[in-house]
C-alpha positions, 0 to 999 in steps of 0.5 A: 362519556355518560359518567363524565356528563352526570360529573359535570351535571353534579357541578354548580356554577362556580366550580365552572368558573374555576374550571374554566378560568382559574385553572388556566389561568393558573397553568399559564401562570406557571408556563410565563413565569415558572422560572421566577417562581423556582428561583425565588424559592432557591433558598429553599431547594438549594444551600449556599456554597462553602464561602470564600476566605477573603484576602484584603488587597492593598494598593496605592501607586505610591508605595512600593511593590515590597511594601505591598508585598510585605501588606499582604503577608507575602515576601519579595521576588528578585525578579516578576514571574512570566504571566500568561494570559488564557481566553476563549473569544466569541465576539467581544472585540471592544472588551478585548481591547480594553482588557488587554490594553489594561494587562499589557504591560505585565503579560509575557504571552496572550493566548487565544483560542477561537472556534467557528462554532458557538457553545449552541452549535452555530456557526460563527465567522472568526471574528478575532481573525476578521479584527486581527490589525486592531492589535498589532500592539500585541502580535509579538506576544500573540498566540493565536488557534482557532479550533473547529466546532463539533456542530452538534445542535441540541446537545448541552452547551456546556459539553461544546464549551468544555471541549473548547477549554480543553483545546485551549488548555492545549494552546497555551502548553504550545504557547511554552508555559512552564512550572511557576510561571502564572496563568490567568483563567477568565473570560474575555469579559472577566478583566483583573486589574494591572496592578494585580497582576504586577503584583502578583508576578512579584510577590512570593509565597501567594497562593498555588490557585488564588480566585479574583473578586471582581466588581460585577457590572451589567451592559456598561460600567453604568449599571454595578450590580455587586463584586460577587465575581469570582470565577476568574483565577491566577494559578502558579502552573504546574505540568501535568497538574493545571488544567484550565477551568472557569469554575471554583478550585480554591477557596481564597478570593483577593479582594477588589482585582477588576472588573466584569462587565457582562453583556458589554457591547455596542450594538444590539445585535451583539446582545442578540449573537451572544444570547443565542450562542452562550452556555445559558441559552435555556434562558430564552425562553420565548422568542421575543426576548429576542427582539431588537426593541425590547433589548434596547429598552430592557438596557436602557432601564437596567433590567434583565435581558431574560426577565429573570430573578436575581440568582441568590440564595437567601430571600433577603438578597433576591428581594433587594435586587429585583426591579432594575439596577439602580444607575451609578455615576461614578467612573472612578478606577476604570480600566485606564484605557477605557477612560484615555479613550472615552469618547470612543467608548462613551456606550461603556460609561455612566451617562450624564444626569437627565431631568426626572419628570413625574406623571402623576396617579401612574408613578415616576418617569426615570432619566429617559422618560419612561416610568418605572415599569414596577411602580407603574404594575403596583398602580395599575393593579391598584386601579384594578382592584379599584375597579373591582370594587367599583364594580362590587359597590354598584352591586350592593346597590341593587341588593335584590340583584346580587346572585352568582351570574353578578359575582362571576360578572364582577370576578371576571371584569377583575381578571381583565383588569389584571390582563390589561395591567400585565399589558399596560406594564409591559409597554410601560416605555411610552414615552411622553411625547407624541403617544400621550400627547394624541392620548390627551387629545382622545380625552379632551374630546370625550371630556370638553370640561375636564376638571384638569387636563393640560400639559405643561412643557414636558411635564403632565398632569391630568385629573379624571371624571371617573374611572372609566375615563382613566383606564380609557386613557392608559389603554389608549396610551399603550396603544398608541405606544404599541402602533 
């Protein structure tokens, strides 16, 4: 004890600080966003995979199957091979519909398996059971399991998942699959287009194992993110050979076979169900992902649900797809079925256009009337390193004053400000209504002759005395946002 206190004796103020302040504050740098730091750096701890042999796919209603056959390098069947279609089901009831509302004509058997068990160990009612009346279009077609959950709570996910793909490779053998016919493997949500698999069934000399490049959307057909999907496959089967899988076992991809809309649901206790239950729960991190508000606003911005980078191997890519999916407004060559029946499923569609509005010194405020929750971060800091020099100016003022208590005083004020941006950025959905309305309010009355302050129709536009006055004001916004 007395050589620790001669240690701390040997230390000026500054080690102190850095002690005390930085090296916390570091630690619980690395505790919040650890795992942003070690997906950007991916391209440099981890290679890209061997890339996939892209096959062009051609397709137009109007030309005949043997002409897209012959496109394709393929030859013509006398008649289509027997297609079988493979899922797992968790919970997606709308997706399924529509998947199979989309394959329907060209499936000889749809085979599901369910488990009163997710992939982590919870129990979980048969909800296709539950539903089974929704599709009745399909129960002459329809071979349906159900398999009980080993309830093993800790254990990897991917070891319960790999049990349940082993059951349901069993399901499809009892559902009387035999050599050369075709077998889709994919997720529920993976859904390849109907005229893939009619062309598929009628083409010859395809390949044994043929990967599908499906266009990747996130939360509804309004968010498209890349067509970097590929786990969905169609194998010719062969006994004793095909295995079901969700992971690569061959190196040719047809291009544009479907779509994926991954976390695709209609209420958001849904989303909640689905991140507590799927293989990658290790990416609720902290329990307030969790929270029912926070979903709703992280889709309706088009972020990521686990506050996550994008999971890409070179920086260029990583960089380019941070901050929000940008909105899409096309509906073009949309699952059929979805387009037939979208006032039903109008959550799955690209809404509308809103008004843009803008606020001025704290960036844009997109369709719903929230800014930008990037650009609003780089204002704040900005205004926080404002502050600091604010702060350093007033100092060399009174230069016979200037010593190291100032210099802690000034690095100190500075990390406030960085904490209060963190906060300001995260309740950065205010919305411009009540919340800054009352804000405004607070600063007339401190400011009876503003230079500028007054809002117009929906529209804001305020001018500050000073500093001071401008970060009261954004504080007591995201309060009032926070009550």
């Amino acid at each position: 004890m007395s050589r620790l206190k001669c240690i701390l004796r040997g230390l000026d103020f500054k080690t102190y600080i850095f002690l005390l302040v930085l090296v916390p504050l570091g630690i619980l740098g690395v505790y919040l966003h650890g795992q942003k730091i070690t997906y950007f750096l991916r391209p440099i701890w981890e290679s890209p995979p061997k890339p996939f042999q892209i096959l062009p796919h051609y397709y137009h209603n109007n030309v005949s199957m043997e002409n897209l056959c012959r496109l394709h390098g393929w030859g013509i069947r006398e008649s289509p091979r027997r297609v079988y279609d493979a899922v797992l089901f968790s919970n997606e009831v709308d997706i399924l519909t529509i998947r199979w509302k989309e394959l329907y004509p060209y499936i000889t058997q749809f085979v599901i398996l369910e488990a009163n068990s997710t992939f982590t160990g919870i129990p979980k009612p048969l909800l296709f059971a539950t539903n089974r009346d929704r599709f009745k279009f399909i129960e002459n077609r329809l071979t349906y399991g159900t398999v009980g959950g080993r309830f093993r709570k800790g254990e990897n996910p991917f070891v319960e998942e790999a049990y349940q793909r082993v059951a349901l490779d069993q399901l499809i053998r009892i559902a009387g699959i035999e050599d050369d016919d075709l077998l889709l493997m994919s997720d529920v949500d993976e859904i390849p287009s109907a005229h893939t698999i009619n062309l598929l069934r009628w083409c010859d000399d395809t390949p044994p194992v043929l990967h599908l490049q499906l266009k990747n959307y996130l939360y509804s057909f309004e968010y498209y993110v890349d067509n970097k999907s590929w786990r969905a496959s169609v194998h010719k089967f062969k006994k004793g050979k095909t295995r079901y899988a969700h992971y690569r076992q061959a190196d040719v991809l047809l291009s544009d076979a479907g779509w994926h809309c991954s976390f695709c649901f209609r209420h958001i206790s849904e989303f909640v169900f689905k991140m507590k239950a799927y293989s990658h729960y290790d990416r609720v991190r902290f329990s307030h992902y969790l929270n029912p508000k926070r979903i709703q606003n992280v889709i309706c911005k088009g972020a990521d649900l686990f506050d996550m980078l994008p999971e890409e191997y070179t920086f260029k890519e990583i960089i380019g797809k941070m901050g929000p999916i940008p909105h899409s407004y096309s509906a073009v060559h949309l699952p059929e079925f979805l387009l037939n029946n979208a006032e039903e499923y109008k959550y799955l569609l690209p809404a509308s256009p809103l008004s843009v509005e803008s606020m001025s010194f704290l960036g844009r405020w997109d369709e719903l009337g929230r800014f930008s929750v990037y650009e609003g971060k780089f204002c704040i800091f900005l205004f926080a390193g404002l502050g600091f020099l604010h702060y350093e100016e007033e100092s060399r003022e009174h230069v016979g004053e200037v010593k190291d208590s100032h210099s802690v005083f000034h690095l100190l004020t500075f990390f406030l400000y960085v904490v209060v941006a963190h906060v300001l950025s995260g309740v950065a959905s205010a919305r411009m209504d009540a919340h800054i309305l009352l804000a405004q309010l607070y600063y007339n009355r401190r400011n009876p002759n503003p230079v500028a302050a007054h809002a117009h129709g929906s529209s804001l536009s305020i001018s500050f005395h000073n500093l001071k006055d401008a970060f009261i004001f954004y504080v007591t916004v995201a309060f009032l946002r926070l009550l």
